[in-house]
C-alpha positions as CSV (number, residue, x, y, z in Angstrom):
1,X,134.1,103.7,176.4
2,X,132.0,107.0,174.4
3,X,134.8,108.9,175.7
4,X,137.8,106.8,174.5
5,X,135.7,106.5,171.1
6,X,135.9,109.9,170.4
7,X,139.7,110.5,171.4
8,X,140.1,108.1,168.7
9,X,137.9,110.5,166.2
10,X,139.7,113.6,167.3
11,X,143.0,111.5,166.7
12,X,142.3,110.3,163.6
13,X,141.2,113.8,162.6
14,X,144.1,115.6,163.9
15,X,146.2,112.5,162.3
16,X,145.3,113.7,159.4
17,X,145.3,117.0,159.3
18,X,148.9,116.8,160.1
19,X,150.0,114.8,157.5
20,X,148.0,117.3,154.9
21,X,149.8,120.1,156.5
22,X,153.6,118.4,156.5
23,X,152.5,117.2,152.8
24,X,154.9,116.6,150.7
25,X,158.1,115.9,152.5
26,X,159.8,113.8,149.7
27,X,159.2,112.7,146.6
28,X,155.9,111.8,145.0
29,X,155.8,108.6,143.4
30,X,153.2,108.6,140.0
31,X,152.5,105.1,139.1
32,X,151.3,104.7,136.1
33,X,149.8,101.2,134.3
34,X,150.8,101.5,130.7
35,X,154.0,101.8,128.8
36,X,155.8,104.7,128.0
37,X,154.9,106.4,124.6
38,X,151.1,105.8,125.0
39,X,148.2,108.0,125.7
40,X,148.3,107.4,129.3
41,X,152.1,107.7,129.7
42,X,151.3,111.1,127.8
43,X,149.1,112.3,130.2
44,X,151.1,111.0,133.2
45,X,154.5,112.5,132.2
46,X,152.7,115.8,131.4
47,X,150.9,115.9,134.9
48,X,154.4,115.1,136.5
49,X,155.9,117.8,135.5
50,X,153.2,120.8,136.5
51,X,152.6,118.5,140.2
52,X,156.4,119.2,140.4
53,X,156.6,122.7,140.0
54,X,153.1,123.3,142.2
55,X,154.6,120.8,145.0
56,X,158.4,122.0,145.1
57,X,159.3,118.4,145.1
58,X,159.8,115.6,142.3
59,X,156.9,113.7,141.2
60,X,158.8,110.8,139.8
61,X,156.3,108.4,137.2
62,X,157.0,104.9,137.9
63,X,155.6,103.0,134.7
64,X,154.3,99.6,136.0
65,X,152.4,97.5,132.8
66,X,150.4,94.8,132.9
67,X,147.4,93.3,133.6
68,X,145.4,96.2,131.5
69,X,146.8,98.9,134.9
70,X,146.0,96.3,137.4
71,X,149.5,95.5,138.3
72,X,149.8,99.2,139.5
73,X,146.6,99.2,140.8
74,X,147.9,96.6,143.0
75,X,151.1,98.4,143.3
76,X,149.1,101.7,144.5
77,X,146.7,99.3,147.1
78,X,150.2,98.3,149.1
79,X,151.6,102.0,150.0
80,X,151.6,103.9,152.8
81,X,148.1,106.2,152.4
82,X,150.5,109.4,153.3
83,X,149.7,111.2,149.6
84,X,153.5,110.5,148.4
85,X,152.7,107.9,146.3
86,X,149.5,108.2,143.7
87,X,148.0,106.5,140.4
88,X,147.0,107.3,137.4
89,X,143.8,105.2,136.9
90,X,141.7,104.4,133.6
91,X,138.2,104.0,133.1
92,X,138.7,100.2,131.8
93,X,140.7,99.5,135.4
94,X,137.9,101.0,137.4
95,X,134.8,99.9,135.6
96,X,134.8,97.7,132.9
97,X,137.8,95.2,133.9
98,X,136.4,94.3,137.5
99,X,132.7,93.8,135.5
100,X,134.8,91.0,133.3
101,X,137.8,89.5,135.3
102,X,138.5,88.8,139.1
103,X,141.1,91.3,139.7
104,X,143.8,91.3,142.3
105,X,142.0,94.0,144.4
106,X,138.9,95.8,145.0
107,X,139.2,98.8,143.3
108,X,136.2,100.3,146.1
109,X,137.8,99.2,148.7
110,X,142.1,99.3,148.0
111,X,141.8,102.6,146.3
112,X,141.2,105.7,147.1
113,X,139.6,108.1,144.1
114,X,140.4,111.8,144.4
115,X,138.9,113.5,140.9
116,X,138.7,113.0,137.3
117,X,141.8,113.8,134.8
118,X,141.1,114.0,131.5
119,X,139.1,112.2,128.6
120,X,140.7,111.0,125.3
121,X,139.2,111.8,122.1
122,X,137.1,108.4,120.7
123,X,136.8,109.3,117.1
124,X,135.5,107.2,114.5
125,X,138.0,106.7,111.4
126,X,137.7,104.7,108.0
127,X,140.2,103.7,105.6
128,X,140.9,106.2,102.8
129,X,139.4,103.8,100.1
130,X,136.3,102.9,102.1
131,X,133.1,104.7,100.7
132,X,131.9,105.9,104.0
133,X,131.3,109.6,104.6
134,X,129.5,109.5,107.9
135,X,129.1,107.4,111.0
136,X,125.1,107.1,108.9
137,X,126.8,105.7,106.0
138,X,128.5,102.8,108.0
139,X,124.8,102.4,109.1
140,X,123.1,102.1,106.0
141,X,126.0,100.0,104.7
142,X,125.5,97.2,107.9
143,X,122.2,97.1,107.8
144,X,122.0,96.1,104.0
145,X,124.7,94.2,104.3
146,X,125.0,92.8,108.2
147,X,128.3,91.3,109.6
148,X,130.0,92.8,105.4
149,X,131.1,95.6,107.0
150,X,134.5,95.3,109.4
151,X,135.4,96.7,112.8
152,X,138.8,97.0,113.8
153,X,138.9,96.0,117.6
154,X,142.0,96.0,120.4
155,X,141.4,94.2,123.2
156,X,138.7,92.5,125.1
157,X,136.5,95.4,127.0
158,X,138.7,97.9,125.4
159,X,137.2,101.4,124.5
160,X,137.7,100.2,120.9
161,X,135.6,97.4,121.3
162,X,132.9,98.4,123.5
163,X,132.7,101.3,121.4
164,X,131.9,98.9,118.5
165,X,129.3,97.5,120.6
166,X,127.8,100.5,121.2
167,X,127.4,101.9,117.7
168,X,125.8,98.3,117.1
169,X,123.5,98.3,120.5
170,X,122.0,101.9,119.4
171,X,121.2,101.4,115.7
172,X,120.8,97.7,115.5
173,X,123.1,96.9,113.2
174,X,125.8,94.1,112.5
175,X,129.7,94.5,112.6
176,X,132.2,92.2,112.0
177,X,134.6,92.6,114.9
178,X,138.2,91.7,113.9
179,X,140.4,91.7,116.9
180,X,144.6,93.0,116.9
181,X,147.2,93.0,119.7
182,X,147.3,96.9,119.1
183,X,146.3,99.7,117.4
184,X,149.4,100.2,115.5
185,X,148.3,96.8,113.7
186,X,144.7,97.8,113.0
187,X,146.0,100.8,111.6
188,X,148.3,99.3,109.7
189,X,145.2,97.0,107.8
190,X,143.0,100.2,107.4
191,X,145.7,101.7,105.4
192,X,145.8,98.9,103.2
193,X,142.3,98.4,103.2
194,X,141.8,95.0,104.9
195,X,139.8,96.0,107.7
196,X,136.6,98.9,106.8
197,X,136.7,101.2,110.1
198,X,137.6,101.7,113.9
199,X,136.6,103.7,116.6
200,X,139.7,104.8,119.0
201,X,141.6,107.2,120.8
202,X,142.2,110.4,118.8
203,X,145.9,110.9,119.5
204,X,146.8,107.4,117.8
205,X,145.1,108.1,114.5
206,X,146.7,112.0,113.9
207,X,149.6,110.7,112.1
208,X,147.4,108.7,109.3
209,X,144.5,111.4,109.2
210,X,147.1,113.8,108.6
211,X,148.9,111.9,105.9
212,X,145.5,111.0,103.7
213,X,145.8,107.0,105.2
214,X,142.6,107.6,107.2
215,X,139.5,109.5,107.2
216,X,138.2,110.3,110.4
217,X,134.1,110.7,109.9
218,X,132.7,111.3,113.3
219,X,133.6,112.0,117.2
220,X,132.6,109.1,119.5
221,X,133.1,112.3,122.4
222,X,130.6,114.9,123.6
223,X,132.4,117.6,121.3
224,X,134.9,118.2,118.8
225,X,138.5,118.3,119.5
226,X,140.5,122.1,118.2
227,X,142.7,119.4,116.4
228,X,139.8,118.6,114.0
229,X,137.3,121.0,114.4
230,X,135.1,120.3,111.2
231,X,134.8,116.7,112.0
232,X,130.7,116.1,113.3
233,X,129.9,114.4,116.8
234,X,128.0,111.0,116.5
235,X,125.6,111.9,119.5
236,X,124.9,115.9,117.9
237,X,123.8,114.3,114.9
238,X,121.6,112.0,115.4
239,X,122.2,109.5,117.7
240,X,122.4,111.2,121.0
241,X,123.4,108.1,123.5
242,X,126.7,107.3,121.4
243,X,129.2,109.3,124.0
244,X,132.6,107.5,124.7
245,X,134.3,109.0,127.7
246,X,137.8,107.1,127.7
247,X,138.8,108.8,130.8
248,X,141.7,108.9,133.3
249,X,141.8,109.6,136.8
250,X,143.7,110.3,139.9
251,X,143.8,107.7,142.6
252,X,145.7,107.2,145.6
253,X,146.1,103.8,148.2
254,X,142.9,103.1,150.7
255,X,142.7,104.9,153.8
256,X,144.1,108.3,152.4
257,X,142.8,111.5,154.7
258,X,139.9,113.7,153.6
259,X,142.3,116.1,154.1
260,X,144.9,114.7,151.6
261,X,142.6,114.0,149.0
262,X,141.1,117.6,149.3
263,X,144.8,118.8,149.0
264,X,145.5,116.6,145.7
265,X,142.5,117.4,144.4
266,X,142.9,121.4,144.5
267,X,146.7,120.8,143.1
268,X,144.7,118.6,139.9
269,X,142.8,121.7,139.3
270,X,145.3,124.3,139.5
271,X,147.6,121.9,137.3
272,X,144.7,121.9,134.3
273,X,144.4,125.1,134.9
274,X,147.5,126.4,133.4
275,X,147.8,128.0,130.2
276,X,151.2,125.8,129.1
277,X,149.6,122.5,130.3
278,X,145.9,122.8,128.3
279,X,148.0,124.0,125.0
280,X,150.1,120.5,125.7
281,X,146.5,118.6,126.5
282,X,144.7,120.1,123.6
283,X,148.0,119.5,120.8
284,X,147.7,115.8,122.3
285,X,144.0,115.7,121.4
286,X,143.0,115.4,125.1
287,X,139.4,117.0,126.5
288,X,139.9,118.4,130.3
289,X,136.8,116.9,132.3
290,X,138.5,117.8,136.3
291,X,135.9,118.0,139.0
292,X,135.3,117.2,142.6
293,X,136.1,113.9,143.8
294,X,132.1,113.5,144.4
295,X,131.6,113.9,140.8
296,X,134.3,111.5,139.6
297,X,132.6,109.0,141.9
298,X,129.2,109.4,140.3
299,X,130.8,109.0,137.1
300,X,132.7,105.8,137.3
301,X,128.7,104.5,139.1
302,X,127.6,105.5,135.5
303,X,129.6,104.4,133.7
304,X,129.6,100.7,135.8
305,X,126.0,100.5,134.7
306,X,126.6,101.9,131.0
307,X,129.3,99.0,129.9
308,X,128.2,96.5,132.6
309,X,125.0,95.9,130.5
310,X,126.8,96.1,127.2
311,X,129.3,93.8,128.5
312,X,126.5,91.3,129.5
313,X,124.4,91.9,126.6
314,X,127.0,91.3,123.9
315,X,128.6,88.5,126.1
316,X,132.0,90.0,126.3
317,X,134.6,87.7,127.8
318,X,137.8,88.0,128.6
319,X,140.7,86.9,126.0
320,X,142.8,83.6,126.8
């Protein structure tokens, strides 16, 4: 019985070794959980391309929206574990959505996570007409005034929202959430001066920062994007647990060889690596944060812990 036991080992060993070795032999299929033209469709088509040219086959996104990425999720959880077919995950899909809803798998157990992608910008905008200078003024404003000044807010357990939460949690202030359908909305009443401020991802703002609309007034990230240099980081100045890492990561199905995920990992570094591909990441206001597939599992632990007790603590539910 020991003896059979370990014939299974060395075959499940060898198994996979082989398929690593004879990796790819057609084309990859990228899912991806949001439509195209956003931030993760961005990052997904850009990745695409580079895996195609390091792979010497097509790596083909398959856009599959819905659910906030848990449709592909799903999607991902029923293919073949051979490496051909991978995800694009978010940090809302593997921490803060399976903290908030029952969802259609167990991302621990259906998925298998091979290393970190890349972060979004959070940065903290106002409306042009707004008198806030700083993230301090918005303080000093809410705490004279709580629930007068007005948070712009997309989605339930959205970055946007917990970010909100966050700034609130940390210097013990009121904000008026006011929730849209998108950000394109929210924007749209910050122009015109109906809602005060928003946190969000970078690359959705540029256009109205550019154009005088907004004023952006502080980085919800760990540093400053080359985009907007002079802009100051919240947590360098002042409050130093306000970091917003609105990540994406690679993912494949459960039951995916070390050997495989070792492989796609080493072709996710190479990929950031090159010159053309962080000039495309940087001009889309993108932060690089690739490492080990150890260290993206220690990171999504964290960040479970970070928004679970926000979630709980500011009672975020789900939206009908």
């Amino acid at each position: 019985m020991k003896r059979l036991a370990f014939i299974c080992v060395l075959a499940a060993v060898f198994s996979g070794t082989v398929h690593a070795q004879g990796f790819p032999s057609k084309e990859v299929r990228f899912i991806n959980g949001f439509p195209a033209g956003g931030t993760s469709d961005i990052i997904g088509r850009l990745l695409a391309e580079q895996f195609s040219k390091q792979l010497g086959k097509s790596v083909v996104v398959d856009n599959k929206a819905g659910a906030s990425g848990m449709i592909a999720a799903a999607e991902t959880a029923k293919a073949p574990p051979d490496g051909h077919t991978i995800l694009l995950a978010s940090m809302a899909m593997m921490t803060v959505l399976p903290q908030m809803v029952k969802t259609s798998i167990d991302v621990d157990k259906d998925l298998t996570t091979i290393g970190n992608v890349a972060s979004v910008y959070n940065i903290l905008v106002v409306g042009r007409d707004t008198p806030y200078q700083s993230w301090q003024d918005v303080e000093k404003a809410a705490k004279a005034n709580p629930e007068k000044v007005t948070c712009a807010t997309v989605g339930s357990g959205s970055s946007q929202q917990l970010s909100c939460a966050l700034f609130m949690a940390l210097t013990g202030t009121k904000l008026t959430q006011v929730p849209y359908r998108g950000g394109a909305p929210a924007i749209v009443d910050m122009t015109g001066g109906r809602v005060d401020l928003m946190w969000g991802n970078m690359p959705e703002f540029m256009g109205q920062i550019r154009g005088g609309g907004l004023r952006a007034i502080g980085y919800g990230a760990d540093s400053a994007s080359p985009l907007l240099p002079e802009v100051p980081v919240i947590s360098k100045t002042g409050l130093k647990d306000f970091v917003i890492h609105n990540w994406f990561g690679l993912v494949g199905p459960a039951g995916m060889s070390p050997e495989l995920v070792k492989r796609w990992n080493e072709e996710l570094v190479k990929a950031v690596s090159s010159p053309e591909l962080k000039q495309k990441f940087a001009d889309n206001g993108l932060q690089i944060v690739v490492g080990t597939k150890e260290a993206f599992d220690k990171e999504i632990a964290a960040d479970r812990l970070k928004w679970g007790k926000l979630i709980r603590d500011f009672n975020i539910k789900p939206e009908n």
